[in-house]
C-alpha positions in Angstrom: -44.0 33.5 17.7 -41.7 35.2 20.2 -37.8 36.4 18.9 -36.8 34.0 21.3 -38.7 31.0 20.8 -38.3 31.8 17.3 -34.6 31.7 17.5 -34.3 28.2 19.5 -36.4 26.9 17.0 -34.2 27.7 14.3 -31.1 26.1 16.5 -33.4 23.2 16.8 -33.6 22.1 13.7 -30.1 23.1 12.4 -29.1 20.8 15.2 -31.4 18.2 13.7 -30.2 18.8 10.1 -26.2 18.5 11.4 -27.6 14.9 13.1 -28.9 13.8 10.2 -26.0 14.4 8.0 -23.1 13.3 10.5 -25.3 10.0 10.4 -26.1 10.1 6.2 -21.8 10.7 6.2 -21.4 7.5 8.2 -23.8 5.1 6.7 -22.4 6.2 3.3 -18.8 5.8 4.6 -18.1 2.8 6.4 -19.7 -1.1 6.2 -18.6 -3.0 9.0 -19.2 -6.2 10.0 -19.0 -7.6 13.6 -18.6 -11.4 12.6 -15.2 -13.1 11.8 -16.0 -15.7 9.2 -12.4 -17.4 9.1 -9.1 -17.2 10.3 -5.4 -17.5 8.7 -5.7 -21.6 9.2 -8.2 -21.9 7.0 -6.0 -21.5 4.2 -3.0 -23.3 5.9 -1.1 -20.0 7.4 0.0 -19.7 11.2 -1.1 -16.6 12.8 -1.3 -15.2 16.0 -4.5 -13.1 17.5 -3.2 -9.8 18.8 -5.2 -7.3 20.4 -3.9 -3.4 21.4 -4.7 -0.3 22.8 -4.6 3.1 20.7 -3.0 6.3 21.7 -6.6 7.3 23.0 -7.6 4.2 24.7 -9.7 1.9 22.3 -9.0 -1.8 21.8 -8.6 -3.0 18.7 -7.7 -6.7 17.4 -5.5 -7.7 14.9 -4.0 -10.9 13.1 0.0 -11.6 12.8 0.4 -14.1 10.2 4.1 -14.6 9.9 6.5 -15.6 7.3 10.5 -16.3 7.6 12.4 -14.6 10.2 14.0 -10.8 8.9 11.6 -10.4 6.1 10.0 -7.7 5.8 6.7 -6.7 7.6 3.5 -5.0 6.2 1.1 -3.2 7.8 -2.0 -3.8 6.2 -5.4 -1.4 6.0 -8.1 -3.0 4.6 -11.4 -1.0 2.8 -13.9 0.5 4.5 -16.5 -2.8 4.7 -16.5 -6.2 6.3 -13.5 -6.8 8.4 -10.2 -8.8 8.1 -11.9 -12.1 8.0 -12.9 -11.1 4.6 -8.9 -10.6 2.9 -7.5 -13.9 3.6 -7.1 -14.5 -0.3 -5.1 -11.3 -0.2 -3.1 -12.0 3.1 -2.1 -15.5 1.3 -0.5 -13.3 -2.1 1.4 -11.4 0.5 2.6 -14.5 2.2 3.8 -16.1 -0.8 5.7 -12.8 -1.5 8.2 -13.3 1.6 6.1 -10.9 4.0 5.1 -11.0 7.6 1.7 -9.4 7.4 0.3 -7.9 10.5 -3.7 -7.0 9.4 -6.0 -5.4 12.1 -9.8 -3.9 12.0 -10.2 -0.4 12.8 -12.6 0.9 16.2 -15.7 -0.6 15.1 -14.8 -3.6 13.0 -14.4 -7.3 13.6 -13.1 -7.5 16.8 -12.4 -3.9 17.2 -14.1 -1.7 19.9 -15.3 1.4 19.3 -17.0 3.5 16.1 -15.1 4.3 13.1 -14.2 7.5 12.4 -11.8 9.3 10.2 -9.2 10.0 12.9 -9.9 6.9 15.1 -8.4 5.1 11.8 -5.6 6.9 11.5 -4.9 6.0 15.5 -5.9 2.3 15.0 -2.8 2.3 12.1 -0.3 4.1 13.9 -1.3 1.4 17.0 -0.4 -0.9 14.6 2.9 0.6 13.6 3.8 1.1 17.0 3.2 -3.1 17.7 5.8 -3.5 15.0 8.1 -1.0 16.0 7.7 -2.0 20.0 6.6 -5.0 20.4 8.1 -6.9 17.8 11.3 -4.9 17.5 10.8 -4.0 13.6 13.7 -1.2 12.3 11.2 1.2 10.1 13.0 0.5 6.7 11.5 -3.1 7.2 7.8 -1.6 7.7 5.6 -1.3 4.7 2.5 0.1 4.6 -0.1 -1.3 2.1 -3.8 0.0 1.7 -6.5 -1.0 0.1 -9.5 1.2 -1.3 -10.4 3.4 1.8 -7.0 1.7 3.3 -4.9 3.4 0.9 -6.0 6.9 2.6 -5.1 5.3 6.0 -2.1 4.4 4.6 -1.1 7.4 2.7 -1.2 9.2 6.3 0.2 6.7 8.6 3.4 7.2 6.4 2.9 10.9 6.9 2.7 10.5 10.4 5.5 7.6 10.9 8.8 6.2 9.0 8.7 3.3 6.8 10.8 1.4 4.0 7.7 1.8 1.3 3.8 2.8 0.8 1.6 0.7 -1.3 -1.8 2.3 -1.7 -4.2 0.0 -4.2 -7.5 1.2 -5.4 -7.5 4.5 -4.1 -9.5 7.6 -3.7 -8.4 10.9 -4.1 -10.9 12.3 -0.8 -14.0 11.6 0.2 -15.3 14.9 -1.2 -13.8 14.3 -4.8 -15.6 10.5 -4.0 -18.7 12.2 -2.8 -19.3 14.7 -6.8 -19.5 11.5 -8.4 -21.8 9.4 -6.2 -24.1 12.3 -4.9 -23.7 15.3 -7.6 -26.7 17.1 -6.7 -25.6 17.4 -2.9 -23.4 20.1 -1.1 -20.5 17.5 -0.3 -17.9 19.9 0.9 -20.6 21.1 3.4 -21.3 17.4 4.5 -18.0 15.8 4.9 -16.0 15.8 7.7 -14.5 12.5 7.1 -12.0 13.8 4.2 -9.4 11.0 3.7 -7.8 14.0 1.7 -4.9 11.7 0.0 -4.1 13.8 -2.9 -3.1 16.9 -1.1 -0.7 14.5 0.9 1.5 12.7 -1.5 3.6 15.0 -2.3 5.1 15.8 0.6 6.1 11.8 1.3 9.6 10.6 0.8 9.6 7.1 0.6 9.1 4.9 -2.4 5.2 4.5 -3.5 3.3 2.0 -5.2 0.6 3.2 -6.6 -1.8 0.6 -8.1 -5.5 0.7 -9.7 -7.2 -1.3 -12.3 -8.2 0.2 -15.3 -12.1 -1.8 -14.6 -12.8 -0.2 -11.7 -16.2 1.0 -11.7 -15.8 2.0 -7.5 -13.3 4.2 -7.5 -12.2 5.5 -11.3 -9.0 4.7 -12.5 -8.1 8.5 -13.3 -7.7 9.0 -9.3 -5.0 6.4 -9.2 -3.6 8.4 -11.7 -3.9 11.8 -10.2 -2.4 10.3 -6.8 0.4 9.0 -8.7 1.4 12.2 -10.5 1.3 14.1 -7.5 3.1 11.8 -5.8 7.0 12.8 -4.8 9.4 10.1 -5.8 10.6 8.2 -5.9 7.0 6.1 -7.4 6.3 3.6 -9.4 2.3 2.9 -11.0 1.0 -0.4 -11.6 -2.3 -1.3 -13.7 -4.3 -4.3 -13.2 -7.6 -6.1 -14.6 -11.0 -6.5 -12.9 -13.0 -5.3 -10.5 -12.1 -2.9 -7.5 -13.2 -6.1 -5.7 -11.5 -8.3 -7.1 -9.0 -6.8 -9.0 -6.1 -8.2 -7.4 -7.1 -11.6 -7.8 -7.7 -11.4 -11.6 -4.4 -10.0 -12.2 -2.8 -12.1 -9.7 0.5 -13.2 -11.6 0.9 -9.1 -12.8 -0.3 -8.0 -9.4 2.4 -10.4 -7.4 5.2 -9.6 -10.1 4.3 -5.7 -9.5 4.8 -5.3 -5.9 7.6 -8.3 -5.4 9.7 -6.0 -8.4 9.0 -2.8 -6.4 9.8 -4.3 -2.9 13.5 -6.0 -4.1 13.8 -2.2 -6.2 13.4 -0.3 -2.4 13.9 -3.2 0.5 16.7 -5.0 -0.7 
């Protein structure tokens, strides 16, 4: 075989080898789900379909599900499968705690146009901060930004990227590489990923009061990364541990789990 041919042969199948990890990556990574199952009424709450444009021109959707007039708002990034259909047990705890909750799916999700990637979340988030800020005339010390699972790495850098009165970031990860050892330790991970959600190497450098919270039964995402987020963490911070599932964590320790954020929210809000 010719140098030449040789040589595009070669380029070939690297190409063919970066395809087919980009696409392992992805599969691995995110779970969405197209279909809305329910909406806020179904469990008695007003809300109010909302749909915006991010800073690089996709459309996603979004629910506001108020509560009284001056609370505080939270912005809230769900996990990395289904879509916001799927936390209307967990918008309902919210609501009971006083706060307007604006949820949204990222590009890719629900409602949501476009394909998920790790940027195009944090754009989707920081769309949603700017429909607080803008459209509803929300002062940033009334923002809070709550995550959940692969949320909480949304989170964690929407509050790097914008002001807010607090960070709550439940159930999660340190990166996706630190994720990626323990699931795939026979695999080059820091070779594959280029979706890093690199949390740890980011809380430090955040000001504002943290929640941290993780339940010691998690068998998704270990308990010690809750930890390790938390003691890198700047303060002021506050760590909470709950019972349960990473699934369903929060609703096994609901009366600890409600008492946890409401304390840390009258401690930094009020």
């Amino acid at each position: 075989m010719k140098p030449i041919a040789t040589i595009a042969l070669l380029a070939l199948v690297v190409l063919v080898l970066w395809f087919m990890l980009r696409r392992f990556e992805h599969a691995q990574l995110y779970f969405p789900s197209s279909e809305l199952e329910a909406t806020p009424d179904v469990i008695g709450l007003p809300y109010e379909d909302v749909y915006l444009s991010t800073s690089d021109g996709v459309r996603i959707h979004g629910w506001w599900v108020p509560s009284e007039d001056g609370a505080p708002a939270l912005i809230f990034c769900h996990g990395n499968a289904g879509n916001i259909s799927h936390r209307l047990e967990l918008i309902n705890i919210l609501h009971r705690l006083g706060l307007n909750v604006f949820i949204f799916d990222y590009r890719g999700f629900g409602r949501s146009e476009g394909r998920p990637n790790e940027e195009g979340t944090y754009l989707d988030a920081e769309a949603a901060w700017r429909h607080l800020r803008e459209d509803r005339g929300i002062e940033p010390e009334k923002i809070v930004i709550f995550g959940r699972s692969l949320g909480g790495a949304v989170a964690i850098e929407l509050a790097k990227r914008r002001e807010a009165g607090a960070l709550i970031a439940e159930s999660t990860f340190t990166s996706t590489v630190d994720m990626g050892r323990i699931v795939f330790p026979f695999l080059p991970v820091r070779l594959m990923v280029t979706n890093e959600y690199d949390s740890i190497s980011k809380v430090g450098g955040l000001a504002l009061p943290k929640l941290f919270i993780h339940s010691q039964d998690d068998e998704l995402v270990p308990f010690e990364m809750g930890k390790q987020l938390y003691r890198e963490a700047a303060e002021p911070k506050e760590f909470a541990v709950i019972s349960g599932s990473h699934n369903d964590g929060y609703l096994v320790s609901e009366p600890d789990y409600s008492k946890a954020i409401a304390d840390f929210l009258k401690t930094y809000l009020e």
